[in-house]
C-alpha positions as CSV (number, residue, x, y, z in Angstrom):
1,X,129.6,151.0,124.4
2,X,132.8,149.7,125.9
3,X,135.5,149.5,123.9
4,X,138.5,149.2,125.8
5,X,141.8,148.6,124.3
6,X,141.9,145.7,126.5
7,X,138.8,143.5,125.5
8,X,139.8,142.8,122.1
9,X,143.1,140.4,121.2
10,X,145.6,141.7,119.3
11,X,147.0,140.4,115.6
12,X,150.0,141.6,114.5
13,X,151.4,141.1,110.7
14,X,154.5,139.7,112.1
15,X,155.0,138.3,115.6
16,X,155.8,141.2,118.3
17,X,157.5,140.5,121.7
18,X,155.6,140.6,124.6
19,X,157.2,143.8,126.0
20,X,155.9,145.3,122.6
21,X,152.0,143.9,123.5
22,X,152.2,144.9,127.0
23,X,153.3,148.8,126.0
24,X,150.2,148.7,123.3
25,X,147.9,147.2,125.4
26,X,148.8,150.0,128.5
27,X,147.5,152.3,125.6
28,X,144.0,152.9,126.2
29,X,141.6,152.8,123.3
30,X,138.3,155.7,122.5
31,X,136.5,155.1,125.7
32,X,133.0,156.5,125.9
33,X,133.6,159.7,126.3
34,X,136.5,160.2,123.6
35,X,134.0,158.4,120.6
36,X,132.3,160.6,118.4
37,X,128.7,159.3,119.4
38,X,126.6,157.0,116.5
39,X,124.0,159.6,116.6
40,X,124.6,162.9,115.1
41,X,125.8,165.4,117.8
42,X,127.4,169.0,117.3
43,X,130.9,169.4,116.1
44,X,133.2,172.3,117.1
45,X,134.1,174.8,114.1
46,X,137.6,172.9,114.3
47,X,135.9,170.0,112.9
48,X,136.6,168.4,116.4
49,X,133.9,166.2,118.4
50,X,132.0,168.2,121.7
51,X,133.8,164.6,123.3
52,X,137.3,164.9,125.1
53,X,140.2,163.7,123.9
54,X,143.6,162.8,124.7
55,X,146.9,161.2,123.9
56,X,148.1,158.3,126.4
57,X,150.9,159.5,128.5
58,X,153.7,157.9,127.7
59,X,156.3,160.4,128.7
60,X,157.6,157.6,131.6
61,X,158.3,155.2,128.7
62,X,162.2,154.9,127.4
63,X,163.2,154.6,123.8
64,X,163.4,151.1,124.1
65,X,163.8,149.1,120.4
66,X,166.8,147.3,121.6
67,X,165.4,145.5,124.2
68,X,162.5,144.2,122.4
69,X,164.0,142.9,119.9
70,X,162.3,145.1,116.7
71,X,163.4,147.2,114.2
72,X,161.2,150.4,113.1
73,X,159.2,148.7,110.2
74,X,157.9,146.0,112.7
75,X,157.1,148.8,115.5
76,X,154.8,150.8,112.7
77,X,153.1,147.6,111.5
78,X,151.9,146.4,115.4
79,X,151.4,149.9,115.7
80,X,149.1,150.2,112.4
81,X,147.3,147.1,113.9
82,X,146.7,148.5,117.4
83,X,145.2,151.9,116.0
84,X,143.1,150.3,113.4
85,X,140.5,149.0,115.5
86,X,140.3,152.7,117.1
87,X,140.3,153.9,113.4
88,X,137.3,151.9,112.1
89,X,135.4,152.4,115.4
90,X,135.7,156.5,114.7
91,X,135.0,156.1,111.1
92,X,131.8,153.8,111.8
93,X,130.7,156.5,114.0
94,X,130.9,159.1,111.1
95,X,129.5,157.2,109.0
96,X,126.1,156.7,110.5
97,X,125.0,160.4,110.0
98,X,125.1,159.8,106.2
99,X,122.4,158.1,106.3
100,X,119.0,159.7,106.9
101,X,116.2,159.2,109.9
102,X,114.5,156.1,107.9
103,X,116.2,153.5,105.6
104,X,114.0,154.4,102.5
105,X,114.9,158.3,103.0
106,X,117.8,159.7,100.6
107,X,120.8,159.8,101.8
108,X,122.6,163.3,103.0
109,X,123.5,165.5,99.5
110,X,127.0,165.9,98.6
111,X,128.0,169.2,100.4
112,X,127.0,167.2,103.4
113,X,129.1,164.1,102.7
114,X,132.1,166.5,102.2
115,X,131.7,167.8,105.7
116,X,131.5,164.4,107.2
117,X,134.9,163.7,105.3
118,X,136.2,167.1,106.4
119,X,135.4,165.3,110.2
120,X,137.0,162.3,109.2
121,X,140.0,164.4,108.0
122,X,140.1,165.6,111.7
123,X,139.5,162.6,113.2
124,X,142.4,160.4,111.4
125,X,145.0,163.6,111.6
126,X,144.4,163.2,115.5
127,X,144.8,159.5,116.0
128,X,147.9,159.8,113.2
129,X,149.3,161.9,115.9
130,X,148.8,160.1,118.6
131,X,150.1,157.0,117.0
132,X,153.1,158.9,115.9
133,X,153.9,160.2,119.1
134,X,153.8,156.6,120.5
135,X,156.2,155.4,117.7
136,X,158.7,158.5,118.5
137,X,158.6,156.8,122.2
138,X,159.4,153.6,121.2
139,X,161.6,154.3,118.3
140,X,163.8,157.5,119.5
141,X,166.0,158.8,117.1
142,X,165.7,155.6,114.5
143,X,165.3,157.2,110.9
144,X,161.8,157.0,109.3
145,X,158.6,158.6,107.9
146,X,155.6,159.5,109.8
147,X,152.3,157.1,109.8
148,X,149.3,158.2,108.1
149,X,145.8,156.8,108.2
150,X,144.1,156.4,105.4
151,X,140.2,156.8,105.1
152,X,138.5,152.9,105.1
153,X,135.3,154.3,104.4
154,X,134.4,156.9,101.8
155,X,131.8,158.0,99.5
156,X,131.8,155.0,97.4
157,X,132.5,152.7,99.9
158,X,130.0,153.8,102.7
159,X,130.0,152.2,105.7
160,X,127.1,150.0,107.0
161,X,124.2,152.0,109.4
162,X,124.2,150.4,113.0
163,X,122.7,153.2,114.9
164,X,119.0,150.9,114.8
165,X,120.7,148.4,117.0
166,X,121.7,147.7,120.8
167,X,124.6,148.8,122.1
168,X,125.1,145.2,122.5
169,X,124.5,144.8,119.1
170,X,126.1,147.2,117.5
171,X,129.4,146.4,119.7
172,X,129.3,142.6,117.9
173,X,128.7,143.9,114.7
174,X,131.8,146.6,115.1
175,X,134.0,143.9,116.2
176,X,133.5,141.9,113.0
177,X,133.7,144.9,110.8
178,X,137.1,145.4,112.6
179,X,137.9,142.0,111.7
180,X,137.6,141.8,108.6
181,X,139.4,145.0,108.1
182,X,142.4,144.1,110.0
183,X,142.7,140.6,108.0
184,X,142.9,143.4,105.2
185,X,139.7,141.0,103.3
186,X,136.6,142.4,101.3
187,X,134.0,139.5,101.2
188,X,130.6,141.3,101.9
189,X,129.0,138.1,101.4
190,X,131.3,136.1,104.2
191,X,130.8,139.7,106.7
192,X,126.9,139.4,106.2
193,X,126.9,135.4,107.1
194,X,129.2,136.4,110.5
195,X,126.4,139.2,111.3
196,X,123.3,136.9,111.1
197,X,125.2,134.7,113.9
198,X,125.3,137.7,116.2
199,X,122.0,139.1,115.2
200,X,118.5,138.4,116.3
201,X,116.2,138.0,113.4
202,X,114.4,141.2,114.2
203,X,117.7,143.2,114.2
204,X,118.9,141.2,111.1
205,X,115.6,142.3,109.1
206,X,116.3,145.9,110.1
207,X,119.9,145.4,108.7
208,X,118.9,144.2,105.8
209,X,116.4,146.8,105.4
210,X,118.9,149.3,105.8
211,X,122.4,148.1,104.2
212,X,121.7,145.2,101.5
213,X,122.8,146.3,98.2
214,X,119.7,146.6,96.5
215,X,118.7,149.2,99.0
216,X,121.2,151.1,98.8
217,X,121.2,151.5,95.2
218,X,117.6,152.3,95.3
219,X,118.0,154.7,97.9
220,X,120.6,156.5,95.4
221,X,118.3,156.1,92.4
222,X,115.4,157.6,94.3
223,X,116.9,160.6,95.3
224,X,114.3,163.7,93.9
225,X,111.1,161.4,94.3
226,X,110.9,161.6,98.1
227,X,109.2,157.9,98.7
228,X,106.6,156.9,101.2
229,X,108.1,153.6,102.9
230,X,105.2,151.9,100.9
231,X,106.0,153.1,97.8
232,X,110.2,152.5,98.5
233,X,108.9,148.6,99.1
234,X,106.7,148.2,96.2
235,X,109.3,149.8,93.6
236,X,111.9,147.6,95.3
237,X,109.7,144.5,93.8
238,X,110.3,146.4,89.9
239,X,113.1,144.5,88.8
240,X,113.3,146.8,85.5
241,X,113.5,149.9,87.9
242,X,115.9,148.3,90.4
243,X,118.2,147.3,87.4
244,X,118.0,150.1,85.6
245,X,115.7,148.8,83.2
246,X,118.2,145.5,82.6
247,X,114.9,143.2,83.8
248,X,115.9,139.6,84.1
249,X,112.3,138.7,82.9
250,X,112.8,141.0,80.2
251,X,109.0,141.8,80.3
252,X,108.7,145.3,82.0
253,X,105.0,146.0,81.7
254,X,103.3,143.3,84.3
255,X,105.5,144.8,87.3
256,X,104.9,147.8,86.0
257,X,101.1,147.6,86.6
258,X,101.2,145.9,89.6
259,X,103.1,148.5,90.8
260,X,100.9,151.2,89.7
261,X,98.0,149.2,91.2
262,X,99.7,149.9,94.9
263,X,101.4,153.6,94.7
264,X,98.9,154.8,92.0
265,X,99.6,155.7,88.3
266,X,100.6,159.7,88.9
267,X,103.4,158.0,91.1
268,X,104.8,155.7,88.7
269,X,104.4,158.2,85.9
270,X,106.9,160.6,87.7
271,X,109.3,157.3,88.6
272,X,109.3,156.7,84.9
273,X,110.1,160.8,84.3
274,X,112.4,160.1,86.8
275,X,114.1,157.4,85.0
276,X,115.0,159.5,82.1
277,X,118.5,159.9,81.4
278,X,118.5,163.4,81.1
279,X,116.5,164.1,84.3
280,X,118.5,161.5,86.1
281,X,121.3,163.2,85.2
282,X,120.0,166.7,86.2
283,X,118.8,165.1,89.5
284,X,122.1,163.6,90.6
285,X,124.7,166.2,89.6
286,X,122.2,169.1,92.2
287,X,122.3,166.0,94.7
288,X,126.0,165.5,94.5
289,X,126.6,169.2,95.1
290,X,123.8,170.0,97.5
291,X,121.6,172.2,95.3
292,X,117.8,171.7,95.4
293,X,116.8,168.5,93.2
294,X,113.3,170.0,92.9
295,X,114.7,171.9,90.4
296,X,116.2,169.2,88.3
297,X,113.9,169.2,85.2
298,X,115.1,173.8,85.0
299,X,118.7,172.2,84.8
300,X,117.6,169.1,82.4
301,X,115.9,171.9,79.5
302,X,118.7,174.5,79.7
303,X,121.4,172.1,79.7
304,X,119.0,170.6,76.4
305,X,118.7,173.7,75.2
306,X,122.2,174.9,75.6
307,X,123.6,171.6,73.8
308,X,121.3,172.0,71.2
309,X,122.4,175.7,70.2
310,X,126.0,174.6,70.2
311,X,125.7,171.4,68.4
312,X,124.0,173.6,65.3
313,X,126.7,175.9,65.7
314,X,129.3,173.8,65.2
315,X,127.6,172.0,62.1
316,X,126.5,175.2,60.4
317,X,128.7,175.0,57.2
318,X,128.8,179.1,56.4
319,X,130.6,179.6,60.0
320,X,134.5,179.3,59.5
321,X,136.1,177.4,62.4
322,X,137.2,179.9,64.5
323,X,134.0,182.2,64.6
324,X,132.5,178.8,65.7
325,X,134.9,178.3,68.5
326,X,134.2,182.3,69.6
327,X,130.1,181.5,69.4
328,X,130.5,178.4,71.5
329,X,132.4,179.5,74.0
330,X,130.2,182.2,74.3
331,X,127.0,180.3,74.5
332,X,128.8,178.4,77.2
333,X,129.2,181.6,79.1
334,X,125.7,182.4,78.4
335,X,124.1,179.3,79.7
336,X,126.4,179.1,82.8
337,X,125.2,182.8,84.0
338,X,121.8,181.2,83.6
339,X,122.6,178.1,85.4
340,X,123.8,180.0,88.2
341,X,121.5,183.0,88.0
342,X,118.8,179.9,88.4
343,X,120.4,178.3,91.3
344,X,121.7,181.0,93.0
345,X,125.6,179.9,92.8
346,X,129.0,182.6,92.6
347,X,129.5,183.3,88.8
348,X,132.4,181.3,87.4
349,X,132.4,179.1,90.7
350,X,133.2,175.6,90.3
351,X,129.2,174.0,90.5
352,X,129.0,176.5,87.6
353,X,131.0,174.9,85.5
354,X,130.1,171.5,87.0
355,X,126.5,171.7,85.6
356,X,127.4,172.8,81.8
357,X,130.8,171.2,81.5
């Protein structure tokens, strides 16, 4: 996937000279081998892609604001605009290995997620230096804080899966992502209507399939029933499962047996077991910190059971105040040992707390 500094125009927030937008086009952007590939590949223990990389030599260039005419703040904004597209190409990159090998599979648990933000980290720190060192060129002496790069994609903001597509493809589709991002808008609505004109209809389906909203949330609500692609397709027709049980029709039970007619009524008794709060709960808080979700309905009863004890503790009436306080802090020891005695985690470790707050 080319992606040249070259190929792509440049926007600036305020007009730049064209001494300015020669020296930042001269920069070159992530070619090939600098990008940190779509697919997953293996990172170095410094968090660092198995790729090359490099910082554009720029040691021939003089500290040179005076003759083009801009003060530091309007260096560091054509600056932020050049690097951005460089940004959201690396970040769409990470992104795609949060997602798993098919788009009804559950996305990757929450230790994972941290590591990709760990390579992210890595990632931004190395273009923040690269950008810095070109503004330290330009700018010599001149007075001023260092750029950062803030993360555009995150863990509640994911980024879109393109790794299905053409390198074609995928190159249109980054370029409006980019876009959008450097016009600093969020209209997911106006992004998806740009995509379909770049599309065919068989890659748009897939994209669909893979990044429309009500995927992704059932993806998410999913997680500890490991669905068949048939059975992802049919409960994405359950309005009352999709919207948490906020059915528009307001009449649950016909979808309901349709969809036990098509993934058989064992399956939709475990997606309603699933549905309860307290084994939702369970399931989540082992996804979100990479414990086994098999285990969710262990964590649901002693977290039930746990509660309960403490809840009669605090209401028994011949217990003065503070021998309450002493018992419940000690029943929250006791059921945290358990907790972590269960799911093999450090004693007094933060998941241990995490899971009986």
């Amino acid at each position: 996937m080319k992606t040249g500094r070259g190929k792509f125009p440049r926007q600036f927030a305020l007009g730049a000279s064209g001494l300015l937008v020669a020296v930042l086009m001269l920069r070159p952007g992530l070619q090939d081998d600098q990008r940190v590939a779509l697919n997953p590949t293996p990172l170095h223990a410094n968090g660092g892609s198995a790729q090359k990389t490099s910082v554009a030599p720029f040691s021939h260039l003089k500290k040179i604001p005076a003759l083009i005419g801009m003060d530091r703040a309007e260096i560091v904004r054509a600056l932020r605009s050049s690097f951005r597209r460089d940004q959201i190409g690396v970040e769409l990159a990470i992104e795609q290995r949060r997602y798993g090998r098919d788009y009804w599979q559950t996305e990757k648990d929450g230790r994972q997620l941290r590591e990709l933000d760990r390579v992210r980290s890595v990632q931004l720190d190395r273009l923040a230096r690269e950008m810095n060192a070109l503004l330290g060129q330009l700018c010599g002496d001149a007075a001023g804080e260092s750029m950062t790069l803030a993360p555009i994609f995150d863990s509640a903001h994911p980024g879109p899966n393109l790794s299905f597509l053409s390198a074609e493809s995928r190159a249109k589709v980054e370029e409006l992502i980019a876009e959008q991002w450097m016009e600093d808008i969020s209209d997911s609505a106006g992004l998806l209507s740009k995509i379909e004109t770049v599309l065919t209809g068989t890659e748009m389906a897939h994209y669909r399939e893979w990044n429309s909203p009500e995927h992704a949330r059932l993806r998410n609500q999913l997680v500890g029933f490991n669905a068949t692609k048939n059975e992802f397709n049919a409960i994405a027709q359950w309005p009352g499962f999709v919207n948490q049980g906020n059915s528009p029709s307001g009449d649950d039970e016909p979808a309901m047996i349709r969809l036990a007619a098509e993934i058989g009524v064992q399956r939709v008794a475990d997606l309603i077991r699933l549905r309860d709060p307290e084994i939702q709960t369970a399931v989540h808080d082992l996804h979100r910190l990479g414990l086994p979700v098999d285990q969710a309905e262990s964590l649901a009863a002693l977290r039930s059971q746990g509660i309960g004890e403490i809840e009669q503790t605090w209401m028994d009436p011949a217990v003065s105040p503070a021998m309450k306080e002493l018992r419940v802090r000690q029943l929250l020891d006791d059921y945290r040992t358990r907790i972590a005695a269960t799911f093999q985690i450090a004693a007094n470790s933060p998941e241990q707390t995490d899971l009986l707050p």
